[in-house]
N, CA, C and O of each residue as an XYZ file, in Angstrom:
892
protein
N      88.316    151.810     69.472
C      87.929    150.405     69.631
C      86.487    150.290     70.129
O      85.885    149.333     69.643
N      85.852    150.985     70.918
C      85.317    150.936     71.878
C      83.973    151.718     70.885
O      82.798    151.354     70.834
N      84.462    152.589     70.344
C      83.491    153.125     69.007
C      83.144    152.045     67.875
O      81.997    151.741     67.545
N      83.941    151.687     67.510
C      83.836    150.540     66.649
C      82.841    149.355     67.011
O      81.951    148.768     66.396
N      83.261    149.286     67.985
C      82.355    147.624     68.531
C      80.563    148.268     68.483
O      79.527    147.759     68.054
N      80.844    149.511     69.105
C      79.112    150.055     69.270
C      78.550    150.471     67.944
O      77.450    150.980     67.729
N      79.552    150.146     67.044
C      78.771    151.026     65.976
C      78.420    149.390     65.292
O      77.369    149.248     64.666
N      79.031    148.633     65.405
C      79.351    146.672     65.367
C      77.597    146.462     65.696
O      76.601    146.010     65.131
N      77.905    146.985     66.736
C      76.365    146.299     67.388
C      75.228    147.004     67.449
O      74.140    146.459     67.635
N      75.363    148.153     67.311
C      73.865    149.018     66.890
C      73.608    148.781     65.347
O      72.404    148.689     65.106
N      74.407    148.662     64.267
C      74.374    147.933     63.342
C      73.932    146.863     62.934
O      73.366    146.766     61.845
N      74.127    145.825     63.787
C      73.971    144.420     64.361
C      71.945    144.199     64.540
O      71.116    143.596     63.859
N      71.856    145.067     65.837
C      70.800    145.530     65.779
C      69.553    146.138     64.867
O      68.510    145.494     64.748
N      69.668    146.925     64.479
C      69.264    147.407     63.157
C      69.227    146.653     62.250
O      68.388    146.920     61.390
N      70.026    145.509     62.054
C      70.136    144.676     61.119
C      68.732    143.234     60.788
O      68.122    142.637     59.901
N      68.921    143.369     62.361
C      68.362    141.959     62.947
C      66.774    142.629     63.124
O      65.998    141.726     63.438
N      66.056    144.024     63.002
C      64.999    144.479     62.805
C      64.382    144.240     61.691
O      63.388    143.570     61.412
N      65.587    145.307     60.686
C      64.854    144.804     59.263
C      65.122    143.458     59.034
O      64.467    143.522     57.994
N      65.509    142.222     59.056
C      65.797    141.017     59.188
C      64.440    140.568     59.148
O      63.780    140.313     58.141
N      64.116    140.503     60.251
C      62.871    140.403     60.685
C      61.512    140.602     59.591
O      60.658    139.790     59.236
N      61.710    141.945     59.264
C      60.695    142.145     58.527
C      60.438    142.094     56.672
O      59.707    142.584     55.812
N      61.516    141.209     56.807
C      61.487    140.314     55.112
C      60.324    140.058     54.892
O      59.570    139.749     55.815
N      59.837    140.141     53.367
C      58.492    139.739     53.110
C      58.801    138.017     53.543
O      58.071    137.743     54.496
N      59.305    137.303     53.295
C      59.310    135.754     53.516
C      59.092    135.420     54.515
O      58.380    134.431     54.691
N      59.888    136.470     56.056
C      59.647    136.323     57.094
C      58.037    136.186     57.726
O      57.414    135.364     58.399
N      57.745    137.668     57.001
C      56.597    137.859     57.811
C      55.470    136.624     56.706
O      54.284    136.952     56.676
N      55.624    136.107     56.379
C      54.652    135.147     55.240
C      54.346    133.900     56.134
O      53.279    133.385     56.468
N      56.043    133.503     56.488
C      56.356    132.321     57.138
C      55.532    132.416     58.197
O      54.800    131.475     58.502
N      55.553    133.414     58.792
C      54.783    133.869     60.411
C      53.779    133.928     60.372
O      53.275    133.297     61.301
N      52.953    134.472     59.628
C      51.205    134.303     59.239
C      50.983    133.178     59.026
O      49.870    132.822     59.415
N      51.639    132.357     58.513
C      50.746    131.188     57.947
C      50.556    130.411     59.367
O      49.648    129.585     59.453
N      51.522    130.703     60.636
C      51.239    129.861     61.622
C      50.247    131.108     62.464
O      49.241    130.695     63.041
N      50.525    132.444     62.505
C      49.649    133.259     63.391
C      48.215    133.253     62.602
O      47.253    133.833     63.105
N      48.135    132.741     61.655
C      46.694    133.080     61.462
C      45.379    131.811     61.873
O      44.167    131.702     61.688
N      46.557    130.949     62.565
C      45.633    129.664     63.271
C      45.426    130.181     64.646
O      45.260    129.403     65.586
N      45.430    131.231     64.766
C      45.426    131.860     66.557
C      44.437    132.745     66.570
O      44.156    133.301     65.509
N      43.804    133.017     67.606
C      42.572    134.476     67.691
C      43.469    134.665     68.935
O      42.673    134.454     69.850
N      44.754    134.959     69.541
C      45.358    135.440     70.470
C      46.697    136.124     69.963
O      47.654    135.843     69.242
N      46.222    137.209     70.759
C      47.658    138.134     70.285
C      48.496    137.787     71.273
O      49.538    138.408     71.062
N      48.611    137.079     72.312
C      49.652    137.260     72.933
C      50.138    135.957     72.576
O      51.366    135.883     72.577
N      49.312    134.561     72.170
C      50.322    133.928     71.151
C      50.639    134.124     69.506
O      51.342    133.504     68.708
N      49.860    135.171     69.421
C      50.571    135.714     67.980
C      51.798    136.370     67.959
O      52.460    136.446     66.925
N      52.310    137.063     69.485
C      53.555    137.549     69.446
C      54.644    136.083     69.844
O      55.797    135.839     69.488
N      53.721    135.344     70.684
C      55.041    134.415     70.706
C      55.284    133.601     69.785
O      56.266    132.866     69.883
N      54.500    133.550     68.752
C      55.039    132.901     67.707
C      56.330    133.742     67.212
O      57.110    133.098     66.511
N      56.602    134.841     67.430
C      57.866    135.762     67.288
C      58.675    135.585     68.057
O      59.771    135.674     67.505
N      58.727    135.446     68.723
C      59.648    134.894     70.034
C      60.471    133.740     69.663
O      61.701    133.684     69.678
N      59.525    132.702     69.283
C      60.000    131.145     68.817
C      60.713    131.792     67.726
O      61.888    132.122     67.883
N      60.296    131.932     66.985
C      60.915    132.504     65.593
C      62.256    133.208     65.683
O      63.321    132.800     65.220
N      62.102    133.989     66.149
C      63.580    135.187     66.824
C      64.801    134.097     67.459
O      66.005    134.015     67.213
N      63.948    133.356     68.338
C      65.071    132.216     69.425
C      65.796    131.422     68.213
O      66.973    131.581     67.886
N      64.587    130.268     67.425
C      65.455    129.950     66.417
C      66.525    130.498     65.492
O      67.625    129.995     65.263
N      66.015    131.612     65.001
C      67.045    132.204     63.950
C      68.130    132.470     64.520
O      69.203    132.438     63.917
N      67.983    132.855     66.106
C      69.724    133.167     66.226
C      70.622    131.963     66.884
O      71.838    131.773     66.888
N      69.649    131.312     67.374
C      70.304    130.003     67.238
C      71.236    129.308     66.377
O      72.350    128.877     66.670
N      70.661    129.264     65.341
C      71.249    128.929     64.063
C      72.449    129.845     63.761
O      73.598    129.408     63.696
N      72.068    131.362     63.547
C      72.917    132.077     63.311
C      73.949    132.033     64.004
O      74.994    132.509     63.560
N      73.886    131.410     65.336
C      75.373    132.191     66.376
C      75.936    130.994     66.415
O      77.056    130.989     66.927
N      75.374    129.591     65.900
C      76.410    128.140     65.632
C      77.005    128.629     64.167
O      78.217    128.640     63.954
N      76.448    128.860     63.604
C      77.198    129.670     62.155
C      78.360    130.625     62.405
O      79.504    130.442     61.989
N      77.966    131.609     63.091
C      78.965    132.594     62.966
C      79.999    132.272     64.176
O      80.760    133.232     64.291
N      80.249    131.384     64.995
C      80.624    131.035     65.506
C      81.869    130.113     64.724
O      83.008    130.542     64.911
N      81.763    129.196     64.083
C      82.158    128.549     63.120
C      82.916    129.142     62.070
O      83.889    128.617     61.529
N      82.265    130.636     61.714
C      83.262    131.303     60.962
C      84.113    131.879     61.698
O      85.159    132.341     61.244
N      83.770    131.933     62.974
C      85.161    132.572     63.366
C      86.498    132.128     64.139
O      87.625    132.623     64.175
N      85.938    131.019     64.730
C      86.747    129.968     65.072
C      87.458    129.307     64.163
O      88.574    128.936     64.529
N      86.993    128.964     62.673
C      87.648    128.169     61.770
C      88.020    129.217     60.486
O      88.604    128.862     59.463
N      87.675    130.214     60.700
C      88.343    131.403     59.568
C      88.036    131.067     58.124
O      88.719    131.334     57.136
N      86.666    130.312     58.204
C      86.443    129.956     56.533
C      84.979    130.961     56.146
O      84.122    131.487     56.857
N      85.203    130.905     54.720
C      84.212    131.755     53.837
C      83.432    130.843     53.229
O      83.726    129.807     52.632
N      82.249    131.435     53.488
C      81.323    130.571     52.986
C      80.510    131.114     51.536
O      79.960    132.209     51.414
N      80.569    130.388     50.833
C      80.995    131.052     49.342
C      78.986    131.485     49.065
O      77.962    131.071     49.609
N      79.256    132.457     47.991
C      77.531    132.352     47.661
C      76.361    132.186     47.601
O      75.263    132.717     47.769
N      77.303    130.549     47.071
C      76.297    129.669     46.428
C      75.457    128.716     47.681
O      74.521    127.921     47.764
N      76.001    129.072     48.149
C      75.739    128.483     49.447
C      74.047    128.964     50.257
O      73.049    128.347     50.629
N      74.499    130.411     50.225
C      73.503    131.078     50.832
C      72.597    131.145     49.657
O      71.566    131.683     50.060
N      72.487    130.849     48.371
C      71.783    130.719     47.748
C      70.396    129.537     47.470
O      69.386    129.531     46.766
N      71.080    128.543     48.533
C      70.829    126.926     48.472
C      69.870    127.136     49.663
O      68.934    126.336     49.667
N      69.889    128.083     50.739
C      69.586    128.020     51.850
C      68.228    129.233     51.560
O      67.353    129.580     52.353
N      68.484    129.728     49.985
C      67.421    130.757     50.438
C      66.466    129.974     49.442
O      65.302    130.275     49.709
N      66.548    129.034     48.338
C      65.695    128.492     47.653
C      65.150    127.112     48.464
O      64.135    126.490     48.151
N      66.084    126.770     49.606
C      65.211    125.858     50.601
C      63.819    126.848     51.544
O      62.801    126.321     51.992
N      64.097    128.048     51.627
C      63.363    129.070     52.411
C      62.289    128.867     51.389
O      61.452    127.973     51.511
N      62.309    129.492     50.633
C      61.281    129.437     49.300
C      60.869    127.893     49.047
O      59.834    127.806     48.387
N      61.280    127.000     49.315
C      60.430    125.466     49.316
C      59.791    125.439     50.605
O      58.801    124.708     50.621
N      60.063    126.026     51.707
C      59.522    126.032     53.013
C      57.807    127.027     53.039
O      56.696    126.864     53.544
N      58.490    128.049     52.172
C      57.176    128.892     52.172
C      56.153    128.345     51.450
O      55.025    128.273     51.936
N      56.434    127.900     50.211
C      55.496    127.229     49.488
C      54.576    125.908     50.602
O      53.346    125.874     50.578
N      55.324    125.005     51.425
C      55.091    123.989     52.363
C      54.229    124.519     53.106
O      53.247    123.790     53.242
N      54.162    125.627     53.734
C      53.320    126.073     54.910
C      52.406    126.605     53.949
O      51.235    126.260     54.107
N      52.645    127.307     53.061
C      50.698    127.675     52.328
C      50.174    127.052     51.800
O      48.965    127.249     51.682
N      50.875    125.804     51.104
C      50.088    124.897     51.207
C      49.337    123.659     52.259
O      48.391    122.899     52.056
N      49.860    123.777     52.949
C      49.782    123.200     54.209
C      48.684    123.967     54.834
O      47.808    123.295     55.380
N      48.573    125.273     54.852
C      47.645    126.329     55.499
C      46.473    126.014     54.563
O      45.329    125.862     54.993
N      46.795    125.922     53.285
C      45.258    125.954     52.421
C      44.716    124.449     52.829
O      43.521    124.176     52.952
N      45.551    123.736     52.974
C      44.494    122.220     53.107
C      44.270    121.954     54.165
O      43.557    120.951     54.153
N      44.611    122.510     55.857
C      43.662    122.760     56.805
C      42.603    123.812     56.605
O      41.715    123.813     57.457
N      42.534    124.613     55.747
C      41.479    125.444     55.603
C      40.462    124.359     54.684
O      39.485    124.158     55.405
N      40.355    123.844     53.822
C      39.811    123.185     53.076
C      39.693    122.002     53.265
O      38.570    121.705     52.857
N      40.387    120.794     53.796
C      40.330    119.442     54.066
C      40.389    119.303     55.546
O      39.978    118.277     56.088
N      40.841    120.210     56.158
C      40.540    119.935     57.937
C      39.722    120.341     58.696
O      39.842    120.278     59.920
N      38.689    120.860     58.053
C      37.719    121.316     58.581
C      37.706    121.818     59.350
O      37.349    121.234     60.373
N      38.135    123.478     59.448
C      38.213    123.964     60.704
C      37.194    125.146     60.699
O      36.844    125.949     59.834
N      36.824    124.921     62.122
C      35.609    126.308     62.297
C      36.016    126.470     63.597
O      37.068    125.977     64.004
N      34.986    127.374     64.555
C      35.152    128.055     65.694
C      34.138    127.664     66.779
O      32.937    127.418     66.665
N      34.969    127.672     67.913
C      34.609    127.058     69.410
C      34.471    127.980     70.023
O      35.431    128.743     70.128
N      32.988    128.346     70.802
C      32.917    129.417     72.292
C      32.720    128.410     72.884
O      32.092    127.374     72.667
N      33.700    129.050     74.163
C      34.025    128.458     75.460
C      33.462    129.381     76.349
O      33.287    130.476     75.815
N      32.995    129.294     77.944
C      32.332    130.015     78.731
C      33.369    129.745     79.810
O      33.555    128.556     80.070
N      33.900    130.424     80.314
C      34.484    130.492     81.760
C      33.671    131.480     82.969
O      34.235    132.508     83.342
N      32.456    131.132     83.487
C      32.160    132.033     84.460
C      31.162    133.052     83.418
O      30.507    132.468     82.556
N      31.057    134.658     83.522
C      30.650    135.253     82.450
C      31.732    135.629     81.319
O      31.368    136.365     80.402
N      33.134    135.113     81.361
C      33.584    135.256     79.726
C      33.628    134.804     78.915
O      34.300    133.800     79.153
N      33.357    134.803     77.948
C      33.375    133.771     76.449
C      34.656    133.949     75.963
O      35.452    134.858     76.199
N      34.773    132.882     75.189
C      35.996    132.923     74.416
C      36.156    132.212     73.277
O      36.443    131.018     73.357
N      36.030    132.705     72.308
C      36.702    131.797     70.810
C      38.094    131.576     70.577
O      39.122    131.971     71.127
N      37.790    130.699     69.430
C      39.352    129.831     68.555
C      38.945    128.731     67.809
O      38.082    127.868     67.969
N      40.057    129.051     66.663
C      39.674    128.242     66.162
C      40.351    126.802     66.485
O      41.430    126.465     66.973
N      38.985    125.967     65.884
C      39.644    124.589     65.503
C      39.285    123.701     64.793
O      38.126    123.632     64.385
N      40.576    122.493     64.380
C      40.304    121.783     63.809
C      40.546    120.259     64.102
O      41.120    119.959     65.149
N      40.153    119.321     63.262
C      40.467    117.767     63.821
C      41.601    117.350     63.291
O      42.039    116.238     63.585
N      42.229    118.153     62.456
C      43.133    117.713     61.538
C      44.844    118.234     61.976
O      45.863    117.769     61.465
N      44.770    119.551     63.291
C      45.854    119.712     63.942
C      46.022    120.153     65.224
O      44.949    120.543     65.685
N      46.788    120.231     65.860
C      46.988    120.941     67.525
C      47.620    122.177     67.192
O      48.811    122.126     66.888
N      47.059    123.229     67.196
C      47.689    124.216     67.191
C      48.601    124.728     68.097
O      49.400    125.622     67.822
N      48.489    124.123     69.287
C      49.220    124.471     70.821
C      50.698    123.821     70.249
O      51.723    124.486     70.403
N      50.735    122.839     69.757
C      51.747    122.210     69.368
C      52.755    122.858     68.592
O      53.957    123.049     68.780
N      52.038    123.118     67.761
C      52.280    123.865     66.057
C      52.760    125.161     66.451
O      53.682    125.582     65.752
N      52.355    125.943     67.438
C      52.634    127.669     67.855
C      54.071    127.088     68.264
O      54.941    127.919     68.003
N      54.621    125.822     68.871
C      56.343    126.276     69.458
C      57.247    125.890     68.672
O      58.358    126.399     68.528
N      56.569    124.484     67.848
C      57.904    123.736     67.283
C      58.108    124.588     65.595
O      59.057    124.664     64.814
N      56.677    125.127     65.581
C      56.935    125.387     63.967
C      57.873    126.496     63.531
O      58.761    126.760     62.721
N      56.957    127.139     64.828
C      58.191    128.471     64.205
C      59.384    128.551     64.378
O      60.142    129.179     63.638
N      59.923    127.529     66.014
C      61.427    127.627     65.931
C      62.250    126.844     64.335
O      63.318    126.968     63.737
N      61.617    126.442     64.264
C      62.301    125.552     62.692
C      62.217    126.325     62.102
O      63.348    126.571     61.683
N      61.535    126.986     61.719
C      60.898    128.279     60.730
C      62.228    129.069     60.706
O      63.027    129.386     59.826
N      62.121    129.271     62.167
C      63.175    130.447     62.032
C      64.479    130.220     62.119
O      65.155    131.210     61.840
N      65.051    129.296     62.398
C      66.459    128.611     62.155
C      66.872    128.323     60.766
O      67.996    128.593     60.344
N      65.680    127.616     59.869
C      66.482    128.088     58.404
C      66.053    129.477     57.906
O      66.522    129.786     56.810
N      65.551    130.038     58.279
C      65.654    131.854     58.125
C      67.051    132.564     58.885
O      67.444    133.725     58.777
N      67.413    131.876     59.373
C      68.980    132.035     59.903
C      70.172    131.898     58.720
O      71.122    132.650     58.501
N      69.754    130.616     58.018
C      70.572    130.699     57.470
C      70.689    131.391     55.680
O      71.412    131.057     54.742
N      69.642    132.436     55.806
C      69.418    133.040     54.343
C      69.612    134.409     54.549
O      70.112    134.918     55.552
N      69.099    135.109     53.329
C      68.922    136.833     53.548
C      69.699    137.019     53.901
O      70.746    136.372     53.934
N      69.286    138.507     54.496
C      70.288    139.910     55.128
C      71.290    138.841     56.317
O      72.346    139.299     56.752
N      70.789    137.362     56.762
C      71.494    136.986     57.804
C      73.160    136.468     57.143
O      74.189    136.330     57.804
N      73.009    136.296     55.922
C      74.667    136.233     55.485
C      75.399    137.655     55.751
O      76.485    137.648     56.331
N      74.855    138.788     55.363
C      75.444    140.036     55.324
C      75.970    139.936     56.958
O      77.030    140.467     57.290
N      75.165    139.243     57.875
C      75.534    139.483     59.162
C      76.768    138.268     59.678
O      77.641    138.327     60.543
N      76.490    137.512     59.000
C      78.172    136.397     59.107
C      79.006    137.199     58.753
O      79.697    137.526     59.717
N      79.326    137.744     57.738
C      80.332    138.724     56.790
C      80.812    139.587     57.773
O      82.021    139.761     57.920
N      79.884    140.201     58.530
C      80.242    141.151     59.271
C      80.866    140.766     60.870
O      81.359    141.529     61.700
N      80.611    139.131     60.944
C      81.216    138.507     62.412
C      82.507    137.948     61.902
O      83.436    137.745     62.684
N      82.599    137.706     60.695
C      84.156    137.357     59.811
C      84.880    138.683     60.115
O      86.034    138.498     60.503
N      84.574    139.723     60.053
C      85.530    140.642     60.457
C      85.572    141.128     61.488
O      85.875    142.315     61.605
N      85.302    140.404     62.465
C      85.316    140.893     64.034
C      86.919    140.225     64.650
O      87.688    139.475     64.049
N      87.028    140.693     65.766
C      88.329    140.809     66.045
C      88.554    139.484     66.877
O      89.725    139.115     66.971
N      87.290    138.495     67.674
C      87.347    137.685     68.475
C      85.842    137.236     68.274
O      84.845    137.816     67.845
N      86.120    135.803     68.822
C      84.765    135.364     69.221
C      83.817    135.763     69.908
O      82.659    135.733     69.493
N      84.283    136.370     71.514
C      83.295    137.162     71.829
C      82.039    138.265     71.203
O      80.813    138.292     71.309
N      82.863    138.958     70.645
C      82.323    139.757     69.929
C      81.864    139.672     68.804
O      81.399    140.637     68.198
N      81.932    138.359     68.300
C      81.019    137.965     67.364
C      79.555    137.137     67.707
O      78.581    137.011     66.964
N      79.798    136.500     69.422
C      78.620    136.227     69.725
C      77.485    137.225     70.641
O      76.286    137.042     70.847
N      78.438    138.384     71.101
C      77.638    139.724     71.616
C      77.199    140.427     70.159
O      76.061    140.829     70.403
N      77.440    140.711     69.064
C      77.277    141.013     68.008
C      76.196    140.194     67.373
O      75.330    140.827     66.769
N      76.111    138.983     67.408
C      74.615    137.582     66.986
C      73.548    138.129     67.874
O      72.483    138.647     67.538
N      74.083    137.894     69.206
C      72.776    138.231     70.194
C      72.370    139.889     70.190
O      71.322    140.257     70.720
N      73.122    140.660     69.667
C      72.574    141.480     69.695
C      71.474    141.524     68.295
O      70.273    141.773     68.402
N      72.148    141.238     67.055
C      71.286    140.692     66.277
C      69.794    140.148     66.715
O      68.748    140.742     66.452
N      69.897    138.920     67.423
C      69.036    138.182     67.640
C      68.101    138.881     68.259
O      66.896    138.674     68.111
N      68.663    139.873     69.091
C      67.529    140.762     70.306
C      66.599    141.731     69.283
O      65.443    142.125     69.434
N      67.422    141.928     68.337
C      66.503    143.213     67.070
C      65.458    142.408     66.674
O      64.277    142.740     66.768
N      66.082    140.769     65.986
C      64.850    139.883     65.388
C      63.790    139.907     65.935
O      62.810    140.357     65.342
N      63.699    139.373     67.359
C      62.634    138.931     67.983
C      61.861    139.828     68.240
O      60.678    139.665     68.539
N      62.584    141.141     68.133
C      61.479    142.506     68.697
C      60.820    142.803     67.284
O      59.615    142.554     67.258
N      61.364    143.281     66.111
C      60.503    142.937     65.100
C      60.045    142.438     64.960
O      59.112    143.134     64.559
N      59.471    140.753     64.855
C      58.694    139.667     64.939
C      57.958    139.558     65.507
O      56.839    139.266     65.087
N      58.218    139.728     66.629
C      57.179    139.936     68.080
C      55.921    140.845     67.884
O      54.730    140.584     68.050
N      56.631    142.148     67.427
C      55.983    143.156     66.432
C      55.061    142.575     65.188
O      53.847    142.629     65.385
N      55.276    142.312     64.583
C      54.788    141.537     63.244
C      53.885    140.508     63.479
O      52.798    140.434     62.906
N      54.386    139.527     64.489
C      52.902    138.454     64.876
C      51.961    139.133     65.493
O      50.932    138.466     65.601
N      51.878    140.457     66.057
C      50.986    140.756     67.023
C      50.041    141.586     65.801
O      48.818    141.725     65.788
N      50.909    142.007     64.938
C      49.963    143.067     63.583
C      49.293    142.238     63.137
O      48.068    142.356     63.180
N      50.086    140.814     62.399
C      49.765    139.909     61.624
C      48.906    139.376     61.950
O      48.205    138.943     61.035
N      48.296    138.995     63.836
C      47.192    138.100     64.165
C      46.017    139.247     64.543
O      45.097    138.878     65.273
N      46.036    140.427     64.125
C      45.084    141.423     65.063
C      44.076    141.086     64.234
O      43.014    140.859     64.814
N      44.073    140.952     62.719
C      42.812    141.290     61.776
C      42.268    139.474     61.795
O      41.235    139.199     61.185
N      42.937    138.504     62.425
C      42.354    137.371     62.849
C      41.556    137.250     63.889
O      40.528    136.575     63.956
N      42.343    138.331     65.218
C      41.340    138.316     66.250
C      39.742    139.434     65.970
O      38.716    139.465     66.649
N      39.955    139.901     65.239
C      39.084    141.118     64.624
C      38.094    140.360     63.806
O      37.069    140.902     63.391
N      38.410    139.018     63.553
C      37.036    138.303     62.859
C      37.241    136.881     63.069
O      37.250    135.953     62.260
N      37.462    136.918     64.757
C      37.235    135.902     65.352
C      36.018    135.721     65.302
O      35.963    134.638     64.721
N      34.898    136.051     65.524
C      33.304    135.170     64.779
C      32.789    134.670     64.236
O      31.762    134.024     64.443
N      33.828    134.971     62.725
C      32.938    134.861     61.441
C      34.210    133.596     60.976
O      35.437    133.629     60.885
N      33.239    132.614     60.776
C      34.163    131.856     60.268
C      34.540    131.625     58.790
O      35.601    131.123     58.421
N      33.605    132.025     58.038
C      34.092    132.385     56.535
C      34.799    133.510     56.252
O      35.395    133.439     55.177
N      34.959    134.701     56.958
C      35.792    135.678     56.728
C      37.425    134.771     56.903
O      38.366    134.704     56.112
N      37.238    134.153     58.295
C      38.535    133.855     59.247
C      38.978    132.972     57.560
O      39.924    133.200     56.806
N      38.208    132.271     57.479
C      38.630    130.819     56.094
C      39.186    131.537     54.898
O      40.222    131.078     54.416
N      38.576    132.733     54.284
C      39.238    133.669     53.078
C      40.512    134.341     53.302
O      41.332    134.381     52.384
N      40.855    135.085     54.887
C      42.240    135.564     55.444
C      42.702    133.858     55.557
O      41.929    133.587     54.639
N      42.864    133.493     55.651
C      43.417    132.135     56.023
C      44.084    131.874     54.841
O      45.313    131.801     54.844
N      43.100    131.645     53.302
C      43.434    131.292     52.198
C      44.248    132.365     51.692
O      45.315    132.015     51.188
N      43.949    133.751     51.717
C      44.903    134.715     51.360
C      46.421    134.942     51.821
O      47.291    135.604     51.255
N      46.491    134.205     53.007
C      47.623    134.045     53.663
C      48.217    133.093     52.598
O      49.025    133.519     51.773
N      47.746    131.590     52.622
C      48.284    130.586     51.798
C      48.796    131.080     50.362
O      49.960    130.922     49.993
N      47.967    131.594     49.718
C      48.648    132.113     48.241
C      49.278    132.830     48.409
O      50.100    132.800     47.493
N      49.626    134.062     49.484
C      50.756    134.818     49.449
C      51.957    134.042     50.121
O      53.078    134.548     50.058
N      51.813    133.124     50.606
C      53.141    132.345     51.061
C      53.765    131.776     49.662
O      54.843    132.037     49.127
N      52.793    130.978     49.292
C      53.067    130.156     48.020
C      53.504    131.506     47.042
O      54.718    131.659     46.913
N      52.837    132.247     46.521
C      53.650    133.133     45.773
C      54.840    133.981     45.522
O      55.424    134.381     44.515
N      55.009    134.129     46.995
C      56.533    134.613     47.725
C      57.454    133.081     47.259
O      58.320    132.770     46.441
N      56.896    132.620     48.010
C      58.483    130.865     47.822
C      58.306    131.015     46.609
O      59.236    131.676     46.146
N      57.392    130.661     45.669
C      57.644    130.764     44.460
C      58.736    131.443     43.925
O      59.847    131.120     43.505
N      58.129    132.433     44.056
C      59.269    133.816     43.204
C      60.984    133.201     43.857
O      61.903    132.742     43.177
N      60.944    133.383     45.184
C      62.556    132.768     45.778
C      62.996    131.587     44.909
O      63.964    131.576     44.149
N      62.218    130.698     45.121
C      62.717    129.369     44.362
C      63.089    129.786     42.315
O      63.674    129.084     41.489
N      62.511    131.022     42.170
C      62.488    131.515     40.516
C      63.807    132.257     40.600
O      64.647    132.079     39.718
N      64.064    133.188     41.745
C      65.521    133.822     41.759
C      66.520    133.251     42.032
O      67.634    133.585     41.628
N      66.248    132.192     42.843
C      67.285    131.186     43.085
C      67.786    129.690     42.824
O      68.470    128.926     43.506
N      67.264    129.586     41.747
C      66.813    128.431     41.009
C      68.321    127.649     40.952
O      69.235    128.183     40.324
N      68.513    126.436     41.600
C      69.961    126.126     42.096
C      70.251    124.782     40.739
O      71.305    124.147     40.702
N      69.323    124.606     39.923
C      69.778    122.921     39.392
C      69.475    123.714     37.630
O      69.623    123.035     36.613
């Protein structure tokens, strides 16, 4: 029993790593870490991200196990071509603050340290770093490898252990992510100066979001 559950949740774990590091995931996450020249809010944009998804996930799997229903396919299919309308939303969204919001870069002096970031008139990024990604990552809860992980709380023996089994999940996400915003924002803080470099990574971000949702919304084409 006692083997079982650990193999449940190192599984669980492992799961909720590579989870994490979905190309969609990490797309979704750039398009908000690359408005940052800070790595330590480039990791918490992983954090938000991680909190949401298991949020979502552990009212889900919760639900399957309390009410003993299967949630058919097509379902998770609906949830991954909304992911893929989401990705497309944020690169485009990313390309027209790069292009219509005019954003460039601010030194600030505190004493003898300087400090850049960018900005623009067109958003609050302080804002944008908490609410976006938890949304972000709550319908990333409900797609991908995260069905394989309902499936696997459907065959758990109790509720408990289907919500020590989520959170353990959830604890893998956020450490991958966490991981991933801090990679994802380094080559932003690395040309924090230059503001036409920062504007081309910016735009390269946007078409690879948009090209990722694309393709999802092409594999999962629901109508």
């Amino acid at each position: 029993m006692l083997l079982k559950l650990f193999t449940i949740l190192s599984t669980g774990f492992l799961l909720g790593v590579q989870h994490s590091l979905d190309a969609d995931h990490i797309a979704a996450v750039s398009t908000i870490v690359s408005k940052t020249k800070n790595l330590k809010k480039s990791a918490q944009v992983g954090v938000y991200w991680g909190i949401g998804h298991t949020a979502t996930l552990l009212v889900i799997g919760v639900l399957v196990l309390a009410m003993k229903i299967k949630i058919p396919g097509s379902v998770f299919r609906m949830f991954e071509f909304a992911v893929g309308a989401m990705l497309i939303y944020l690169g485009a969204g990313l390309l027209k603050s790069v292009l219509v919001g005019r954003i460039h870069i601010h030194r600030h002096k505190h004493g003898q340290v300087e400090h850049v970031h960018l900005h623009s008139h067109k958003w609050g990024a302080e804002h944008e770093h908490v609410h976006k990604p938890l949304l972000v990552g709550m319908l990333h809860g409900l797609a991908g490898s995260a069905g394989i992980m309902i499936l696997i709380m459907a065959s758990l023996d109790s509720i408990a252990q289907g919500v020590m089994c989520t959170l353990i999940f959830g604890l893998g996400s956020i450490l991958g992510m966490v991981v991933s915003g801090a990679v994802v924002g380094l080559p932003f803080l690395l040309t924090a100066n230059n503001t036409k470099i920062t504007q081309i990574c910016m735009m390269l971000v946007a078409f690879v979001s948009m090209g990722i949702g694309a393709n999802i919304l092409h594999e999962n084409w629901i109508f």
